[in-house]
Backbone bond lengths (Angstrom), bond angles and torsions (degrees), N, CA, C in turn:
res aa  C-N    CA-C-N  psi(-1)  N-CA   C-N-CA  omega(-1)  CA-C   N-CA-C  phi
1 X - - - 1.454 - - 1.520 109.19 -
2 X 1.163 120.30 149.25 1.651 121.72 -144.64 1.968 85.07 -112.85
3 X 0.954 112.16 135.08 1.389 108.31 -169.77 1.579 99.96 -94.74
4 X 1.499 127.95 130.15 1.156 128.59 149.81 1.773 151.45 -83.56
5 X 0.896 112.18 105.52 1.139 128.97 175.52 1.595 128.02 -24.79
6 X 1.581 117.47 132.14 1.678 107.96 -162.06 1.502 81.68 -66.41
7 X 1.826 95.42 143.35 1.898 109.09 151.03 1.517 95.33 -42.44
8 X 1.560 102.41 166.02 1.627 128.61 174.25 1.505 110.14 -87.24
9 X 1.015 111.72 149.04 1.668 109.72 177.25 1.746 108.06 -57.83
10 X 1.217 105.11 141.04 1.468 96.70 167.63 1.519 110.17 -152.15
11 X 1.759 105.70 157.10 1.321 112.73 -156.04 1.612 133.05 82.27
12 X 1.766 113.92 -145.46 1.178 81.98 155.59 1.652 137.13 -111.19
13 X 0.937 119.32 49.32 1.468 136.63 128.10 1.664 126.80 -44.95
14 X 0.884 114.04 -48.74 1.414 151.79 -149.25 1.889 87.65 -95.70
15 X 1.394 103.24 -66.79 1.879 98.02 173.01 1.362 126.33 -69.01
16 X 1.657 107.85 -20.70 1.307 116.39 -171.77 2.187 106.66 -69.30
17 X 1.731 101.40 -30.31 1.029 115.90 -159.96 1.149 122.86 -81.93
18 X 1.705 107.34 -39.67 1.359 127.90 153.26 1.852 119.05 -73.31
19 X 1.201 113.19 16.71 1.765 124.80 -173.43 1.933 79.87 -99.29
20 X 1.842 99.76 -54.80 1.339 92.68 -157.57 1.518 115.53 -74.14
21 X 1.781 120.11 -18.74 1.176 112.68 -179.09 1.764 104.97 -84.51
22 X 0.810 131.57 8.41 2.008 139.83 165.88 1.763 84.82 -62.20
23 X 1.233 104.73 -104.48 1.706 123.26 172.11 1.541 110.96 -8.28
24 X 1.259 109.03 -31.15 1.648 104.69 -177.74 1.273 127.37 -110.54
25 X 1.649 89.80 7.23 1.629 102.60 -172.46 1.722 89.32 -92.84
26 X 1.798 127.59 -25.79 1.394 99.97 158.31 1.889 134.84 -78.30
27 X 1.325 111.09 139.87 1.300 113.50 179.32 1.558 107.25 -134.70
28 X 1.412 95.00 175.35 1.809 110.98 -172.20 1.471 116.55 -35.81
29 X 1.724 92.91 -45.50 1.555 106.63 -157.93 1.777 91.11 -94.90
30 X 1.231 130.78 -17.60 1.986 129.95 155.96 1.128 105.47 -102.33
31 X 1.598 153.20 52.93 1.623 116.96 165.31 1.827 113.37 -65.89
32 X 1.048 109.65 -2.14 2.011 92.56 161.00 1.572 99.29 -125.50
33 X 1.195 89.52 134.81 1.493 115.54 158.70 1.604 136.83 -139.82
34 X 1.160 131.14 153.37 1.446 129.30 -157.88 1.505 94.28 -107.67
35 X 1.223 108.12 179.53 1.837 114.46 166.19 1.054 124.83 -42.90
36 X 0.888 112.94 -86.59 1.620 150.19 147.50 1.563 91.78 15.55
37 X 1.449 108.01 -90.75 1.290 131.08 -171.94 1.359 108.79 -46.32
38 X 1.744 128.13 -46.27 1.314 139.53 -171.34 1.706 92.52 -51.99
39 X 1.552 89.49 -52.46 1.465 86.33 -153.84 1.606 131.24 -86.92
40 X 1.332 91.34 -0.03 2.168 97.73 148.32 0.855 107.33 -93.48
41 X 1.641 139.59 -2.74 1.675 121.03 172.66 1.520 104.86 -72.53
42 X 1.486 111.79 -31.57 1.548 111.79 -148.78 1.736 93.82 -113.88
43 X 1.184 113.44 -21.86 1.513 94.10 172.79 1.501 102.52 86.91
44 X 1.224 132.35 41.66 1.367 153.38 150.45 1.358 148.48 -123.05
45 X 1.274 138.30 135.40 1.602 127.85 -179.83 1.531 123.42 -43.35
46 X 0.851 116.69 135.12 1.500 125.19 -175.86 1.343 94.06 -48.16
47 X 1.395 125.99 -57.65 1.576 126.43 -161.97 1.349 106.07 -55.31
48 X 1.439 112.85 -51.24 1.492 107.50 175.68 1.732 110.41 -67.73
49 X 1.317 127.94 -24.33 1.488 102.68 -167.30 1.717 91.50 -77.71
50 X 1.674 117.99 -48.24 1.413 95.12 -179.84 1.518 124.78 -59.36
51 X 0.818 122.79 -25.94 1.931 107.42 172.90 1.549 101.40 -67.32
52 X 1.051 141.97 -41.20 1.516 128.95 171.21 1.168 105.59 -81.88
53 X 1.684 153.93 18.62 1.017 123.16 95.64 1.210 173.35 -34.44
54 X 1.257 104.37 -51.22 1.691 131.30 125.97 1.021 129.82 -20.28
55 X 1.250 118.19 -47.13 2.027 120.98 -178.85 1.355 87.99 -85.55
56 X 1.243 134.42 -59.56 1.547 142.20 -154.64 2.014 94.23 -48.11
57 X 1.537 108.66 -54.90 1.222 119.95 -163.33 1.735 103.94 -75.34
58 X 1.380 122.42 -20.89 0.970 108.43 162.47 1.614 134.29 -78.24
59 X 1.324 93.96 -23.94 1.470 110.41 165.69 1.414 118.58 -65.27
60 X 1.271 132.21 -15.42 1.415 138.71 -151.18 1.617 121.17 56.95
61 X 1.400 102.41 23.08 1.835 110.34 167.98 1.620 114.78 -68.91
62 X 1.236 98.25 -24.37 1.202 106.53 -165.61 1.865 107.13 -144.03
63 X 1.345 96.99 148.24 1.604 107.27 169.87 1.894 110.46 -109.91
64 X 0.917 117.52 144.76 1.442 131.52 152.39 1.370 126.88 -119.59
65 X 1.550 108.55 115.46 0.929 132.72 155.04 1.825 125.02 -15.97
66 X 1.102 138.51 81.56 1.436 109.65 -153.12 2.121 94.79 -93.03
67 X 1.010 100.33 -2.26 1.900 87.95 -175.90 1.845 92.09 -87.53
68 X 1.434 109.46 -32.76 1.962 112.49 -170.26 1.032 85.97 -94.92
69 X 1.338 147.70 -52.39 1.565 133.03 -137.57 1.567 126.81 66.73
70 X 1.158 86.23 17.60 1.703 109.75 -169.79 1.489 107.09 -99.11
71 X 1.149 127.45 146.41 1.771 135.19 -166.27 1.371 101.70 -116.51
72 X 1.235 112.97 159.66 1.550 143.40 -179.54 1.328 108.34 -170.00
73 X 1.906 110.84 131.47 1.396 130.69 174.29 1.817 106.16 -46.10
74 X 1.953 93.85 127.71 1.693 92.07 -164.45 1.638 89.46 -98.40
75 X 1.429 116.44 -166.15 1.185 134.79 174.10 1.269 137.83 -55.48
76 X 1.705 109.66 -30.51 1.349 134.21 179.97 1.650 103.04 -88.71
77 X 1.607 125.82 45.54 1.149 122.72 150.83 1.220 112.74 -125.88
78 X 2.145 121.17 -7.48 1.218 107.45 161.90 1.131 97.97 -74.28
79 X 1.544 159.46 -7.33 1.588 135.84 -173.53 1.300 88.55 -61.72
80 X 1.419 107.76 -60.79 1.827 99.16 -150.83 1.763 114.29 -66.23
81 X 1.469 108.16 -4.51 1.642 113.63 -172.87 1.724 94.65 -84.83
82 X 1.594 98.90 -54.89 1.701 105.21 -163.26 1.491 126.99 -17.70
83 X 1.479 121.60 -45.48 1.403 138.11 176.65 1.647 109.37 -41.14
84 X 1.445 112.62 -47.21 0.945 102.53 -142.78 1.478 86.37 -107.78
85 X 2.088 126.97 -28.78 1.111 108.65 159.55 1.170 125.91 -29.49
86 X 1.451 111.15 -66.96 1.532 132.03 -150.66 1.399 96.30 -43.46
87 X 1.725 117.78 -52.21 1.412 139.84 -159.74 2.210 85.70 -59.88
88 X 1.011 113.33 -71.28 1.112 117.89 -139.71 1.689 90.99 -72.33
89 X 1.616 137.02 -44.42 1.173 141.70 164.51 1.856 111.33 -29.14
90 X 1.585 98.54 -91.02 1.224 115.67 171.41 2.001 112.68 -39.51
91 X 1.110 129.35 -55.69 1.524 100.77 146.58 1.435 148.28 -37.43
92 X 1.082 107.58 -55.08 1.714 122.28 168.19 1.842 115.82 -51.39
93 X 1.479 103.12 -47.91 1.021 119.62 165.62 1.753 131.24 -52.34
94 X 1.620 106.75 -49.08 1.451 103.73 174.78 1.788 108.69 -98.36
95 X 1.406 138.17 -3.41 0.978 100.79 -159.03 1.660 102.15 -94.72
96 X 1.346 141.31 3.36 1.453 112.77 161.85 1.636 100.33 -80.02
97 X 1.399 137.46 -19.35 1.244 122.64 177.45 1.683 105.65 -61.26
98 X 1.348 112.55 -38.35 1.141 103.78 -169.58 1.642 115.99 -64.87
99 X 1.321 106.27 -43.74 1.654 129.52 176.80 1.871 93.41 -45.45
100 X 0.698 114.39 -36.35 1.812 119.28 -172.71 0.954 107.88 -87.49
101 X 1.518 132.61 -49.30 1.431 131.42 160.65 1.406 114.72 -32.25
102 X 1.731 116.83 -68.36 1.347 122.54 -151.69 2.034 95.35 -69.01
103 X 1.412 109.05 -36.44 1.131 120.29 -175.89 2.058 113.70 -51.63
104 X 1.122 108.77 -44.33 1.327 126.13 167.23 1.471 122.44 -70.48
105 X 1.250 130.35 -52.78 1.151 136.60 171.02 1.753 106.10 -79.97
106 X 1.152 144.45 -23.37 1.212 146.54 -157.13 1.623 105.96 46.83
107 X 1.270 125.83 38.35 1.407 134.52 177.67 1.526 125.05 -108.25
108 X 1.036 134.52 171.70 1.090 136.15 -175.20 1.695 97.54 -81.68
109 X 1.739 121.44 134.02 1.350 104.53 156.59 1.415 121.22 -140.15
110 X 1.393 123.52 153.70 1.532 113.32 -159.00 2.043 103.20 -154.19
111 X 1.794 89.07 157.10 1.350 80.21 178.69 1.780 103.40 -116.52
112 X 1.004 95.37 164.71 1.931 114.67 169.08 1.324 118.84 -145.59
113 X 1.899 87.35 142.94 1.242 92.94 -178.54 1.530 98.76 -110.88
114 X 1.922 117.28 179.08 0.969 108.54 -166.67 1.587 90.20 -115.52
115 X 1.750 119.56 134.71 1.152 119.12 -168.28 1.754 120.40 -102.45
116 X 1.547 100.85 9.54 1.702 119.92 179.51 1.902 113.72 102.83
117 X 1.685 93.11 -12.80 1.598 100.61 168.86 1.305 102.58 -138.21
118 X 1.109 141.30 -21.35 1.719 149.95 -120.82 1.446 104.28 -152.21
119 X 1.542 125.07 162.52 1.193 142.88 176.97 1.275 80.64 -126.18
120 X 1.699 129.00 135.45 1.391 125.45 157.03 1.423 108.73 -145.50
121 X 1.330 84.54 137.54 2.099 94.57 -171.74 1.284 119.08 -108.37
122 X 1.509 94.28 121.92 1.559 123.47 -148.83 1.694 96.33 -112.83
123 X 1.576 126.63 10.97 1.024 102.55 170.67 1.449 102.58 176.71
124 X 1.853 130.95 105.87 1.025 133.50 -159.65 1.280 126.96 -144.43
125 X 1.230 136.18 142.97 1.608 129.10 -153.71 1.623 108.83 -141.84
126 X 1.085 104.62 102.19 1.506 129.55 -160.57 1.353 113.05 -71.26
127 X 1.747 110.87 139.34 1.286 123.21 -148.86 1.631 87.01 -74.65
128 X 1.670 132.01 163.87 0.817 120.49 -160.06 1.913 91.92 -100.88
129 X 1.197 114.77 -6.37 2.013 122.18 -138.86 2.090 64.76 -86.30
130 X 1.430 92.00 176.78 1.549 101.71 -160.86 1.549 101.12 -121.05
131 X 1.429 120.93 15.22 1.728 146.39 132.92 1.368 117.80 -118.34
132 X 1.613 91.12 109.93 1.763 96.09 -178.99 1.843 94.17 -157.31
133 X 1.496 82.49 176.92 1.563 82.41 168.63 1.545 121.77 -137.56
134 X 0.912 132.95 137.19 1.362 158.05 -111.04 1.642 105.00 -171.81
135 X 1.433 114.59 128.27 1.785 136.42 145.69 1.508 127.28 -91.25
136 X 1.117 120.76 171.78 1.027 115.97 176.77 1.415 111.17 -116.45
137 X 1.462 135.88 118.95 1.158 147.97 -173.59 1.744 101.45 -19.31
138 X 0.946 126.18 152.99 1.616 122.22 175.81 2.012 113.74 72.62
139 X 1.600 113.28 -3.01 1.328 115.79 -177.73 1.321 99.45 -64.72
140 X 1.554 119.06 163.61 1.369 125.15 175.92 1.513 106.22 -142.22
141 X 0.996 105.01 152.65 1.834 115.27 179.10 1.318 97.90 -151.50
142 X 1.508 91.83 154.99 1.763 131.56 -158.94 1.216 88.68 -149.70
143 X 1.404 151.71 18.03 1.362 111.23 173.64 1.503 117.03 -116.26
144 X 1.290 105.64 151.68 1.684 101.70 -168.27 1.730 106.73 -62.65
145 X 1.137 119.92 -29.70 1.392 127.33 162.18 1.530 118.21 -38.23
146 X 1.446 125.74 -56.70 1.066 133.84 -164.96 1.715 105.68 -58.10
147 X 1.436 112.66 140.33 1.676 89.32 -178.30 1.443 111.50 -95.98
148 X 1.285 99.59 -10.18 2.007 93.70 162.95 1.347 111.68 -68.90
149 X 1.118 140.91 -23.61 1.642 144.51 -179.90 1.429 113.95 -67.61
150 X 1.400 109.31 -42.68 1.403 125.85 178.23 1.927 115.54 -100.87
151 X 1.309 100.06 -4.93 1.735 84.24 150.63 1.722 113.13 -98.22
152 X 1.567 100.73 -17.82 1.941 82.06 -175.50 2.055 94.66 -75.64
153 X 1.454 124.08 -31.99 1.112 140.98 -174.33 2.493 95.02 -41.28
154 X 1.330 82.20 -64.80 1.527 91.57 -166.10 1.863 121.88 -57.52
155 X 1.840 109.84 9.18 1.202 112.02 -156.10 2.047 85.24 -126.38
156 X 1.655 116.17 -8.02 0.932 101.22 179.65 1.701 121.34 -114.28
157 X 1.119 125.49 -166.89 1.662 116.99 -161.81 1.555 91.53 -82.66
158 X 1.278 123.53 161.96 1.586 149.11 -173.89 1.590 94.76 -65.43
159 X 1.173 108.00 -66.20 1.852 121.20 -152.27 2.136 94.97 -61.46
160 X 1.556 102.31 -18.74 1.461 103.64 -170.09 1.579 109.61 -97.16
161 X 1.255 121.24 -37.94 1.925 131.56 150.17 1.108 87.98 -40.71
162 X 1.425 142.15 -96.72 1.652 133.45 -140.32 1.457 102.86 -61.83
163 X 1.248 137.18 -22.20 1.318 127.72 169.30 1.464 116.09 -74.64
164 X 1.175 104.59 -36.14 1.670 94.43 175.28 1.649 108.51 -72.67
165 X 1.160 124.73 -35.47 1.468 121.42 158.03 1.402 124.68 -66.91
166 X 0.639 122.26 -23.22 1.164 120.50 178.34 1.932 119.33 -73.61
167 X 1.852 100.08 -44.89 1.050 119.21 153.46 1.463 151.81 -45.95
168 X 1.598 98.89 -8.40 1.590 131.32 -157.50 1.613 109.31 60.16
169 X 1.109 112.83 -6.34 1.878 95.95 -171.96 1.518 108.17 -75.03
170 X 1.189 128.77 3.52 1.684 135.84 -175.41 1.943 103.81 -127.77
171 X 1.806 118.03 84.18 1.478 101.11 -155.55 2.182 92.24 -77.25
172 X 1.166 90.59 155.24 1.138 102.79 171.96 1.765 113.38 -147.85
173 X 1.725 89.59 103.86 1.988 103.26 172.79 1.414 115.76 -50.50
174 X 1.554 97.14 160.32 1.518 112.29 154.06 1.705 121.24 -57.44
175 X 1.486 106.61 -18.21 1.149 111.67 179.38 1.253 116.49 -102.55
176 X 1.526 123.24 6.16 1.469 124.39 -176.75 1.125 88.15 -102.86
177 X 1.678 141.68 -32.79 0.974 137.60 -144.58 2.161 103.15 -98.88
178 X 1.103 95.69 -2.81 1.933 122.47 172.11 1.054 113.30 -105.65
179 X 1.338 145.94 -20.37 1.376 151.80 177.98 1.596 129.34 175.12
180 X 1.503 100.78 26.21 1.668 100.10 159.18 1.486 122.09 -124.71
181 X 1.523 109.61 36.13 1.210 119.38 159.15 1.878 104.16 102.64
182 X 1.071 94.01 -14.84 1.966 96.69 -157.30 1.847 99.61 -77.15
183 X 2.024 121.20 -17.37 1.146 114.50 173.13 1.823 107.72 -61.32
184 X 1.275 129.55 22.22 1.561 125.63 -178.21 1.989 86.28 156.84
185 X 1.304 88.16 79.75 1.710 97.66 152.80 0.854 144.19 -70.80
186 X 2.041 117.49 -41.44 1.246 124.81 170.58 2.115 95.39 -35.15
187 X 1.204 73.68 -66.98 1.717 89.44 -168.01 1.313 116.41 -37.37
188 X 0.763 140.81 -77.81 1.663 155.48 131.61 1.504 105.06 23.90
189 X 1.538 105.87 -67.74 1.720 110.86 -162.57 1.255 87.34 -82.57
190 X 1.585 137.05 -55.39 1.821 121.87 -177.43 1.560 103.79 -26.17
191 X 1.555 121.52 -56.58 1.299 128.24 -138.48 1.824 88.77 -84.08
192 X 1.375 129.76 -6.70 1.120 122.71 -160.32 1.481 99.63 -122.46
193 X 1.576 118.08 -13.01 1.718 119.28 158.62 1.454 110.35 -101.75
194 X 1.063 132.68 -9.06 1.139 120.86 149.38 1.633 135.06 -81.55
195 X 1.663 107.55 -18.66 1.351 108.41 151.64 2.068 121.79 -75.49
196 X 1.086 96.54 -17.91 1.684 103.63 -158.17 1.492 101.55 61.34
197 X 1.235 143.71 73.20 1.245 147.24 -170.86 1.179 110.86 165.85
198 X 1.891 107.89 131.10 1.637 117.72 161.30 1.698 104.32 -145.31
199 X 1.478 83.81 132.25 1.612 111.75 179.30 1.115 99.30 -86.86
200 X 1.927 104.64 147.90 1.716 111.64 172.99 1.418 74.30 -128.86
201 X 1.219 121.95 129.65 1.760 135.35 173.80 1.677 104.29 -117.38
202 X 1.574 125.37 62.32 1.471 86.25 178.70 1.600 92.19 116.32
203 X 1.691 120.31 -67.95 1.230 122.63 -135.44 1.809 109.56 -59.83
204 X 1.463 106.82 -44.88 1.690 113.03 -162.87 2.036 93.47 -64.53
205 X 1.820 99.27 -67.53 1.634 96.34 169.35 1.517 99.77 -130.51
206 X 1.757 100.18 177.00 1.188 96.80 -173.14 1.269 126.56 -58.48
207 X 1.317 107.56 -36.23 1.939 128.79 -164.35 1.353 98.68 -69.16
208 X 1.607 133.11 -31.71 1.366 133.98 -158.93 1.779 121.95 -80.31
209 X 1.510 107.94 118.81 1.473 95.65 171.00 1.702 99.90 -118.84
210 X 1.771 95.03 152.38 2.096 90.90 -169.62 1.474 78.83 -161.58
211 X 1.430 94.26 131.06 1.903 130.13 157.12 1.070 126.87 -90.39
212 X 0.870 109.55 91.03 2.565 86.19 170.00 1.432 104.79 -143.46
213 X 1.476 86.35 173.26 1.415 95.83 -159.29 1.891 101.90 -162.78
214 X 0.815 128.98 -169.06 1.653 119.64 -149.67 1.324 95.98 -133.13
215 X 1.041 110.70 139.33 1.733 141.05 172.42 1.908 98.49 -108.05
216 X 1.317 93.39 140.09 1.481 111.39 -164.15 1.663 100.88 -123.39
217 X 1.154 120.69 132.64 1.376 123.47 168.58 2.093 109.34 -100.42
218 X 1.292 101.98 171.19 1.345 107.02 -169.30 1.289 150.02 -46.36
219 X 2.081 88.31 0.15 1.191 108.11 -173.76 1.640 97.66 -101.29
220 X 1.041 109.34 15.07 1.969 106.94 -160.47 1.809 121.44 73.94
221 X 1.629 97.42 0.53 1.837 95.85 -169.60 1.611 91.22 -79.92
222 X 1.314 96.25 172.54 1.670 104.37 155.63 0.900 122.59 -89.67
223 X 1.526 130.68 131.29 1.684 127.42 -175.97 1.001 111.48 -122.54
224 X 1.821 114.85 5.99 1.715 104.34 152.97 1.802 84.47 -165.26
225 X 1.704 88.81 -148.15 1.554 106.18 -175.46 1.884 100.27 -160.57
226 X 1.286 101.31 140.15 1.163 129.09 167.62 1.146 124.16 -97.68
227 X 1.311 115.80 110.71 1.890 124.00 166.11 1.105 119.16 -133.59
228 X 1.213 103.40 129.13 1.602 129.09 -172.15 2.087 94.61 -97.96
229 X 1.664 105.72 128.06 1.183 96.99 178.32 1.697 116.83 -144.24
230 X 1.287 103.92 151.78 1.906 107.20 -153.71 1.359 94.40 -132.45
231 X 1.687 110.42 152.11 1.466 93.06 148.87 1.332 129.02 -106.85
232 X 1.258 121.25 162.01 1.754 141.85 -125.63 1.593 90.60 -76.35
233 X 0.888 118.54 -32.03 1.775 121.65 -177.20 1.667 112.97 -59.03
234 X 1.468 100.85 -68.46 1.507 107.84 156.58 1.406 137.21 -32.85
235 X 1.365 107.45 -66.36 1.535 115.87 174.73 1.951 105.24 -60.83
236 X 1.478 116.75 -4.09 1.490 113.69 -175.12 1.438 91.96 -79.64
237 X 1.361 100.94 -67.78 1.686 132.46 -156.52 1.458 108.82 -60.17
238 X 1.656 121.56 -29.93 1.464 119.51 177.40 1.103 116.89 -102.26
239 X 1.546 110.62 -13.42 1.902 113.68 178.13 1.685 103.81 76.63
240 X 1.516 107.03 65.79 1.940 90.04 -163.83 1.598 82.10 -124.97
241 X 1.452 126.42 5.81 1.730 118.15 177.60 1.536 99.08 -50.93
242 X 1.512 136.69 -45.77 0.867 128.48 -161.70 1.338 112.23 -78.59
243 X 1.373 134.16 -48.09 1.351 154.80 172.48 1.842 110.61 -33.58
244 X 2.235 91.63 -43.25 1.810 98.16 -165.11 1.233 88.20 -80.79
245 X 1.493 133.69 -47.93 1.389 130.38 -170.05 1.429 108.99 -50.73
246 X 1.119 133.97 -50.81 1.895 140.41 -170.05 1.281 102.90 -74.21
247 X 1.616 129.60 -26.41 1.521 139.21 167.06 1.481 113.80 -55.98
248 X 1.396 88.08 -81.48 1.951 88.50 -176.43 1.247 118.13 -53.76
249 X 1.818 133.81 -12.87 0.854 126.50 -164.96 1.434 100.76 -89.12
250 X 1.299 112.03 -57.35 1.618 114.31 167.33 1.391 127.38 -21.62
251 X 1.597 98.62 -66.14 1.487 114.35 -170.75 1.833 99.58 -50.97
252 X 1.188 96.09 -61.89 1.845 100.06 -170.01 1.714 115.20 -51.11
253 X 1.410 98.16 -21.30 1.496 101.30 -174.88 1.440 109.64 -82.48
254 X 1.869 98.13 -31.85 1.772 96.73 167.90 1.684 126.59 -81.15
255 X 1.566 89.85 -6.05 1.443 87.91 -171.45 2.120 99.63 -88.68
256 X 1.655 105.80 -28.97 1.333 116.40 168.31 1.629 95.84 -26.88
257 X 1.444 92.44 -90.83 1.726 110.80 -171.32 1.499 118.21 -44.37
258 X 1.131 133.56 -14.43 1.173 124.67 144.95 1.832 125.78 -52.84
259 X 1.145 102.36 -28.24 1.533 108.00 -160.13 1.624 101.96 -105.98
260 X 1.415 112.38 -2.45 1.183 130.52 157.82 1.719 109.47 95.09
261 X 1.616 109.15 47.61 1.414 108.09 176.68 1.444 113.02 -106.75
262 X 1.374 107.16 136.44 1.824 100.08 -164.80 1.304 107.62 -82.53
263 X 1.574 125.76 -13.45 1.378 117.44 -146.52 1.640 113.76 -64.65
């Protein structure tokens, strides 16, 4: 039986594919190249590689040379990388801090990122005691309870929190709204960016105790959050509120300086 071959891309598929082999026709050993040149790497008409030059350069994918006329990959292709840097940096970065964390506290410790609605934890190192509490890589939280929700919450503008609540994508109980800060939030989140710290005492379930607090990359932003998490019985009975609080703060401050924040 004669094996057949995938159809060819066609349309725009087909432009999207030849957009991406332009971009890949520069490398280490070419970052400038002219038309000409693009266009025996890639196996296209000059006319077409320069008009997808043009868009590329208006986008900031690309730079042109205006004395050569010659191109080099511009700035506006770390935007579209950054996401997934940040993701893959900021991992690499906390997880022996974290391994040291959980090791010191004997607690659960984990990182999150913030996904534009969501806290999601992308990287976590499990308490070793054989009652603990633990997510599963890829978990997500929305609740104003959670204290990873409400430290990425406390770093953004007011008018943009009440929209995500307001929206349902941020849930907020009858019982957050009695004692988890949400009867006067402004207030609440000031008091929780000016600590760099949010406590979950109790609030998400009863058994649950959770710290975090924000890791900063080189620009001073936050590029994730650290929470160290116990259950509520333990942290009563051993007196370790103080121990988790001086933990996560450390770790995040070492994991900061990894990512190159001076503060």
């Amino acid at each position: 039986m004669t094996e057949r071959s995938a159809p060819a891309p066609q349309g725009a598929a087909a432009s999207l594919l030849n957009g991406l082999n332009v971009l890949e026709a520069f490398t280490p050993a070419h970052p400038v190249l002219g038309v000409t040149e693009i266009s025996d790497r890639v196996g296209l008409h000059k006319s077409t590689v320069s008009r997808m030059l043009q868009g590329f350069a208006e986008a900031g994918y690309v730079q042109r040379d205006e004395t050569t006329g010659r191109y080099r990959l511009g700035l506006g292709l770390l935007g579209l990388a950054a996401p997934l840097l940040a993701d893959l940096d900021v991992r690499r970065a906390a997880l022996p801090h974290l391994e040291h964390l959980t090791e010191v506290t004997g607690e659960t410790s984990g990182l999150s990122l913030w996904n534009g609605t969501e806290a999601v934890v992308v990287e976590q190192v499990d308490s070793p005691h054989q009652v603990k509490h633990s997510a599963h890589i890829g978990t997500r939280y929305n609740r104003w309870a959670s204290s990873s929700v409400r430290l990425f919450l406390s770093s953004m503008d007011l008018d943009h929190v009440h929209s995500l609540v307001e929206s349902g994508h941020i849930i907020v109980s009858e019982q957050d709204r009695q004692d988890g800060g949400f009867d006067s939030p402004e207030e609440h989140l000031r008091q929780v960016q000016n600590d760099e710290l949010a406590i979950n005492d109790g609030q998400t379930t009863y058994e649950e105790f959770g710290v975090s607090t924000a890791i900063r990359d080189y620009r001073g932003r936050i590029a994730g959050c650290i929470t160290v998490s116990a259950p509520r019985s333990r942290v009563q009975h051993l007196k370790l509120k103080d121990l988790l609080i001086s933990s996560v703060r450390d770790t995040a401050k070492a994991v900061s300086a990894r990512l190159g924040d001076e503060a």
